[in-house]
C-alpha positions as MATLAB code, in Angstrom:
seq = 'XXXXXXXXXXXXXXXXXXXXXXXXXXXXXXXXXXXXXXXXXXXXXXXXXXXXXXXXXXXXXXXXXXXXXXXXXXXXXXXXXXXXXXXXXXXXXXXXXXXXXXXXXXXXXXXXXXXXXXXXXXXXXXXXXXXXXXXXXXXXXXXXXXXXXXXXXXXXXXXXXXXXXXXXXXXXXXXXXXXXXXXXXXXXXXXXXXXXXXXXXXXXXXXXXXXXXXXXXXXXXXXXXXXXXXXXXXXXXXXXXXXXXXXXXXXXXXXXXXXXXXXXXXXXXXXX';
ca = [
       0.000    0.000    0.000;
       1.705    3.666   -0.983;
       2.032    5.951    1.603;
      -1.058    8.906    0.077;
      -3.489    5.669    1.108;
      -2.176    4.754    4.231;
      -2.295    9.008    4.622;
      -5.648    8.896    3.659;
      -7.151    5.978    5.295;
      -5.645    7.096    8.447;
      -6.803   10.987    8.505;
     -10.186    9.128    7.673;
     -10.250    7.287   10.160;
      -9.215   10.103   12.701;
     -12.014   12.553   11.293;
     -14.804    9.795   12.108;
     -13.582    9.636   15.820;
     -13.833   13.148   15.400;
     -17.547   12.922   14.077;
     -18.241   10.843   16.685;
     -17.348   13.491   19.582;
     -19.104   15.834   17.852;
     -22.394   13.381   17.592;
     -22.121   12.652   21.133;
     -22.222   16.221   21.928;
     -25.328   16.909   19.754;
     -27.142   14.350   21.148;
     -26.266   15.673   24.898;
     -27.406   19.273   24.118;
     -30.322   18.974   25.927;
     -29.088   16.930   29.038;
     -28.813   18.364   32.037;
     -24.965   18.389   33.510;
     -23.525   17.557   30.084;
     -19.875   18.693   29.634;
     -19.023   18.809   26.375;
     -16.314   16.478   24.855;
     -13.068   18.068   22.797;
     -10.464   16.636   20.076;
      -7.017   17.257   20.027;
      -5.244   15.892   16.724;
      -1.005   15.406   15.974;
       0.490   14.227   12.488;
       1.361   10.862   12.465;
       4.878    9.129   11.633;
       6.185   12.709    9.887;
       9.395   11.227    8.278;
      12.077   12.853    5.828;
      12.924   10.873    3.034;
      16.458   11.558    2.490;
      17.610   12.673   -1.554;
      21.066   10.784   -3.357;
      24.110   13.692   -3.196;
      23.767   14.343   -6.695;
      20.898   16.834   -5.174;
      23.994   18.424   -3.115;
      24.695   21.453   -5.314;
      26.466   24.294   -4.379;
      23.803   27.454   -4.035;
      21.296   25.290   -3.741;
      18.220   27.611   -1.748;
      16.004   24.468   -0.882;
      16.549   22.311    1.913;
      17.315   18.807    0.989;
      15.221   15.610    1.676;
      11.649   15.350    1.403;
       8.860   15.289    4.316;
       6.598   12.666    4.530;
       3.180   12.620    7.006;
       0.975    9.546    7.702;
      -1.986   11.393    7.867;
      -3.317   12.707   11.426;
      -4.654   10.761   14.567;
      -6.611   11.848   18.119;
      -4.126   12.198   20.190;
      -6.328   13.476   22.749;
      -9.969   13.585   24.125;
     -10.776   16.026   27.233;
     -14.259   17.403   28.611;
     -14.645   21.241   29.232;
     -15.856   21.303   32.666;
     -16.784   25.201   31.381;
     -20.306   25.711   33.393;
     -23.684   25.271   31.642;
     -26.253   28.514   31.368;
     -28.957   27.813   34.662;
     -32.689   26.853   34.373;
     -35.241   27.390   36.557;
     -37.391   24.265   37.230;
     -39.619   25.294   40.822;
     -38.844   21.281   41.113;
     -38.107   21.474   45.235;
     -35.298   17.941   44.027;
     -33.928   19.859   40.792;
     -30.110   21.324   41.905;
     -27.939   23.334   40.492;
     -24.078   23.643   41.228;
     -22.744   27.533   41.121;
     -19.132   26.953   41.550;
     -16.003   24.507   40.884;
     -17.949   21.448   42.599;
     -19.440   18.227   41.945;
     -22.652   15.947   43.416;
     -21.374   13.015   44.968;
     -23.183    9.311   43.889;
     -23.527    5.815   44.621;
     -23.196    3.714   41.363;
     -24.806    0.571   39.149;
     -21.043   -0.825   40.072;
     -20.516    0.028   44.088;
     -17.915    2.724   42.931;
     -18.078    6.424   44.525;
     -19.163    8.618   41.065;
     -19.244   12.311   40.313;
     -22.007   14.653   37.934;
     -23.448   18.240   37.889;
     -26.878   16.717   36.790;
     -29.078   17.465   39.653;
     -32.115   16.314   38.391;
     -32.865   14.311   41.477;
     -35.713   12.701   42.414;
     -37.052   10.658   45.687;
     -37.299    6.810   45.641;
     -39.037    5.200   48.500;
     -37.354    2.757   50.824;
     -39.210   -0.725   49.768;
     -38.607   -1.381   53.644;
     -40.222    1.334   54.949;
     -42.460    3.749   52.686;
     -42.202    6.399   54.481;
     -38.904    6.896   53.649;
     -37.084    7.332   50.517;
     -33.752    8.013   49.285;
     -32.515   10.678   47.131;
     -31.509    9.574   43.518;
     -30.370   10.768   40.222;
     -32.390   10.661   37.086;
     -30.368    7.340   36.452;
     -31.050    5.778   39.845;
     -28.159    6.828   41.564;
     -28.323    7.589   45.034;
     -26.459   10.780   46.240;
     -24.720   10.834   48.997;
     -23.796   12.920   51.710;
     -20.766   14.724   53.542;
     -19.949   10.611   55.168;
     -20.466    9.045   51.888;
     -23.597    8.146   53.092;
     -27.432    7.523   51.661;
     -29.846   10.280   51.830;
     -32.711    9.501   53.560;
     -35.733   11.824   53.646;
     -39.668   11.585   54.296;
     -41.277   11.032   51.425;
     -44.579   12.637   52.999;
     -42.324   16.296   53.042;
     -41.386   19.110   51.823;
     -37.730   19.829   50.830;
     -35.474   23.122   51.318;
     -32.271   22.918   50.808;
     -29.365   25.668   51.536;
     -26.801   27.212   49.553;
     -24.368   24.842   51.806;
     -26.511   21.958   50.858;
     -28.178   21.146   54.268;
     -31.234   19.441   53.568;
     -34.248   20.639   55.562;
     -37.671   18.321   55.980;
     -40.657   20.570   55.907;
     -43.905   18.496   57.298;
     -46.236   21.508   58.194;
     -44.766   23.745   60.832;
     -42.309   20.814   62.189;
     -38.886   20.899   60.381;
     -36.301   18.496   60.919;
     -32.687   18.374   59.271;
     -32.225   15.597   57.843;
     -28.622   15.254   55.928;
     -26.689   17.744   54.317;
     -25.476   16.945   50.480;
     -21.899   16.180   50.045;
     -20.445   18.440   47.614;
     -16.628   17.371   46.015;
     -14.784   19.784   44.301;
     -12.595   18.781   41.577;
      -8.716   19.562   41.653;
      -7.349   17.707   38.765;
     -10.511   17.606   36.557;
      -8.693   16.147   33.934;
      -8.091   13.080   35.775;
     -11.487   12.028   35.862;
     -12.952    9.298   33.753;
     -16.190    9.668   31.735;
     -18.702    6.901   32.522;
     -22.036    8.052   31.313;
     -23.287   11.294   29.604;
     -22.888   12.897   32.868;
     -20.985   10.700   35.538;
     -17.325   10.486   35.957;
     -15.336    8.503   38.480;
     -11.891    8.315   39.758;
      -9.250    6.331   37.898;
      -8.873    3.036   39.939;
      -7.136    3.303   43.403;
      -6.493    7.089   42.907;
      -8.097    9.830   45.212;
      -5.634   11.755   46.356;
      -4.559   15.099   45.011;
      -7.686   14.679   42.499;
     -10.739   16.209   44.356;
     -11.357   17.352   48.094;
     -14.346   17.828   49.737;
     -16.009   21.308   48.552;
     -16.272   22.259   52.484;
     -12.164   22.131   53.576;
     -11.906   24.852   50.701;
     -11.926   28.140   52.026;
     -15.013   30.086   52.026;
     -14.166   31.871   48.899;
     -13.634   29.382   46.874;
     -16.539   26.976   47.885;
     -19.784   26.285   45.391;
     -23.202   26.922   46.174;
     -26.536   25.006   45.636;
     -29.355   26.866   43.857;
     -32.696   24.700   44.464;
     -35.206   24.592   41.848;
     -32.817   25.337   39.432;
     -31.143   23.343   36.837;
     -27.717   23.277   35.150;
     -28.186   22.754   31.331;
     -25.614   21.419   28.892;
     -22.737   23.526   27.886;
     -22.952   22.683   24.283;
     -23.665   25.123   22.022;
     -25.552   23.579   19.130;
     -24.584   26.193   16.551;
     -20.654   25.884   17.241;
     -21.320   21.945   16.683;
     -23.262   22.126   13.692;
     -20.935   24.327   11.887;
     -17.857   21.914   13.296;
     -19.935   19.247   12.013;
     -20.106   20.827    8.242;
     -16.553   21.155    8.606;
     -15.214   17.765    9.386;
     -17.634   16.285    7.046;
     -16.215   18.237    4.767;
     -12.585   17.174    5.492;
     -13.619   13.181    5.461;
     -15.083   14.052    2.211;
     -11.436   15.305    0.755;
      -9.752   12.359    2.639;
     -12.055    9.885    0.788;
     -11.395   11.256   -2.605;
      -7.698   11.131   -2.137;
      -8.323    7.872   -1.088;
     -10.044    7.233   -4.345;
      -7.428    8.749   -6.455;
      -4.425    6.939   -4.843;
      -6.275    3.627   -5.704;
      -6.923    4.842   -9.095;
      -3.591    5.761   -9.906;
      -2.211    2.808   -8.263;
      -4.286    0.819  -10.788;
      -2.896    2.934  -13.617;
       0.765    2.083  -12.889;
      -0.057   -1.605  -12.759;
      -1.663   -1.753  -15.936;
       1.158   -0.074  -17.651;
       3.250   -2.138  -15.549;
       1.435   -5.259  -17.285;
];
């Protein structure tokens, strides 16, 4: 195989990974949380093809030998943790993050997980139904400051603070009941996308990655809005226009494609 199809059927295969993001991001526009997903791309296998010394005149301007790219590859996919424009719901369970922090939640798996969807919800305890536990949208429980279940009466009304303390209003009794552990990321970047909106930690690493939003200090620790929702930060026109554009690009790749076969075809015939 010459080197302008391996170029080509590489870059090709780059740009659809590339299509990919940008169809994931699409489809996430309207979930709540959603942090949209970016490319970085390197040349692959750049070589220089070196000329005989009969190119090795004297004056000569140009340099010698003769580049040679394998097309381009991801090298890298990261999330922009950039936060999404704020929606008010009046849903006393929707929650909204203002601030460099995280909902903590218990997994499908058993694993401690992280989102910004707040679109919570309460599930009643099947042992007692006058008691239910506060999940995500997927089923998740969240948890508190301990790591903990939260456990509220279903029969209530919720308030919850800025600080995430989670009062039970039944009439004109209120008890606390929990307060919402909040985790603020320090190495963002170090967290692994699970779901549209859940990350976790890379196995047996914690440290140095996030801290608990509360041993910040006070300036730099995230409030809870209630009623409130945080929407996707994906901007639908920037993605359709990217969209246009690497579609575009596959497009060119595939023709070169074609036209390396096609000459390739042409030099064995006259070959034959």
């Amino acid at each position: 195989m010459n080197n302008s199809m391996i170029s080509a059927m590489v870059s090709m295969n780059g740009i659809q990974q590339r299509l990919d993001m940008i169809a994931d991001n699409m489809a996430n526009v309207n979930t709540a949380g959603y942090k949209r997903k970016e490319a970085a791309f390197q040349d692959t296998l750049n070589s220089v093809m070196q000329q005989s010394s009969d190119f090795q005149l004297g004056g000569r301007a140009t340099p010698l030998g003769l580049s040679m790219g394998f097309g381009s590859r991801m090298s890298e996919l990261s999330v922009n943790f950039k936060q999404g424009t704020l929606k008010e719901t009046g849903n006393m369970t929707d929650l909204a993050i203002e601030g460099n922090a995280m909902f903590q939640v218990l997994t499908l798996d058993g694993e401690v997980g992280f989102t910004r969807a707040g679109n919570f919800s309460v599930q009643p305890n099947p042992e007692d139904q006058a008691m239910g536990y506060l999940v995500t949208s997927l089923g998740h429980p969240v948890l508190d400051e301990e790591g903990e279940l939260i456990e509220v009466p279903t029969g209530s009304k919720l308030h919850i603070d800025g600080a995430g303390n989670i009062i039970a209003v039944d009439g004109e009794v209120e008890t606390e009941v929990g307060r919402i552990g909040l985790v603020t990321p320090l190495r963002p970047d170090a967290l692994i996308q699970k779901d549209s909106s859940l990350f976790v930690l890379p196995p047996g690493v914690r440290e140095g990655i996030i801290a608990a939003t509360s041993d910040l200090p006070e300036e730099e620790q995230a409030t809870i809005r209630q009623g409130v929702l945080e929407n996707s930060n994906v901007d639908l026109a920037n993605e359709m226009a990217e969209m246009l554009k690497v579609q575009r690009a596959y497009q060119l790749a595939a023709r070169a494609l074609t036209s390396s076969d096609t000459m390739m075809n042409l030099a064995n015939n006259l070959r034959g």
